[in-house]
MINU-395474 format. One line per 4 residues: their letters; for each residue x negated, y, z negated of C-alpha. Coordinates in nm, 4 decimals. Layout:
<dodos>
A = X/Y/Z ~ ...
</dodos>
This chain:
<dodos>
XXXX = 0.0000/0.0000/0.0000 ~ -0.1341/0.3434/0.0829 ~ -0.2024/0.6073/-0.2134 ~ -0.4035/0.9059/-0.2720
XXXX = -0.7101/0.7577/-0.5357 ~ -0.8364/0.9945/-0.7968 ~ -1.1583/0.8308/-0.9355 ~ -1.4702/0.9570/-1.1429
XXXX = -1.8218/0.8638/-1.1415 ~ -2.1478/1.0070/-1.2276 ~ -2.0036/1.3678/-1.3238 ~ -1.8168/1.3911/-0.9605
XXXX = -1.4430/1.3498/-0.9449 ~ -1.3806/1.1984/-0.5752 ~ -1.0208/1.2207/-0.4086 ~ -0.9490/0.9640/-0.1435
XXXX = -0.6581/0.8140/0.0533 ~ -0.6739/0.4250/0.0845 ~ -0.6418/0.3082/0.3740 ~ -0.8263/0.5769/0.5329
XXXX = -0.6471/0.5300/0.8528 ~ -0.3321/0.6477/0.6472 ~ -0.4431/1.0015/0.6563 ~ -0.5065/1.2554/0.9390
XXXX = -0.8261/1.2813/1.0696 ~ -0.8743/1.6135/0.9176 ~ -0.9308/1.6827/0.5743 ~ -0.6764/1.8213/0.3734
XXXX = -0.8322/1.8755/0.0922 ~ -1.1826/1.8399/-0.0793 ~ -1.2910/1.4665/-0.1538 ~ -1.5337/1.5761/-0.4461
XXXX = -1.4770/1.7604/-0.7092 ~ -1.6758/1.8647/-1.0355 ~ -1.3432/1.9194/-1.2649 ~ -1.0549/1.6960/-1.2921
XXXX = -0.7833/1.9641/-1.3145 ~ -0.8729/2.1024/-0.9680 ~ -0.9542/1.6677/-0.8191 ~ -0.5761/1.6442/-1.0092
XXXX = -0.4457/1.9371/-0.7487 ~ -0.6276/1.8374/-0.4584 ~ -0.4372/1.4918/-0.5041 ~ -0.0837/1.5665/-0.5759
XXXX = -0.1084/1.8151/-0.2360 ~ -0.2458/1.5489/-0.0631 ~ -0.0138/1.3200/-0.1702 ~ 0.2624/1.5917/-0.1398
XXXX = 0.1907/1.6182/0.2023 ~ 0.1454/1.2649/0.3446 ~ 0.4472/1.1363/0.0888 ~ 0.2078/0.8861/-0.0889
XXXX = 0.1817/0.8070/-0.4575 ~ -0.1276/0.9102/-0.6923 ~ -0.3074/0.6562/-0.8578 ~ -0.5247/0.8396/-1.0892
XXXX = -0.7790/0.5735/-1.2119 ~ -0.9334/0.8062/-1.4403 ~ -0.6845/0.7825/-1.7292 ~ -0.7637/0.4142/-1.8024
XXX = -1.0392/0.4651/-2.0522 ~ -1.3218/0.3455/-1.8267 ~ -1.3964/0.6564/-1.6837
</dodos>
């Protein structure tokens, strides 16, 4: 199923729709992002636009 992933690693919040092919070519938005308020608004107006869900894997403790 396609969604718009909001993961974190090394300091870097990354925004990214899976599958890629699901998404335009062009970006919509920035994929990285140094705070997770702004990687939370680049996601929900990404998924806004396309009409995915958000599946913020950041909130699971691991992160």
């Amino acid at each position: 199923m396609a969604a718009v992933h909001l993961t974190h690693s090394k300091g870097i919040y990354r925004v990214r729709v899976e599958p890629p092919d699901a998404a335009p070519a062009i970006p919509l938005a920035s994929e990285t992002h140094v705070g997770h308020l702004s990687a939370q608004t680049a996601a929900r107006i990404i998924a806004t636009h396309l009409g995915l869900p958000v599946i913020d894997e950041t909130q699971g403790g691991g992160a």
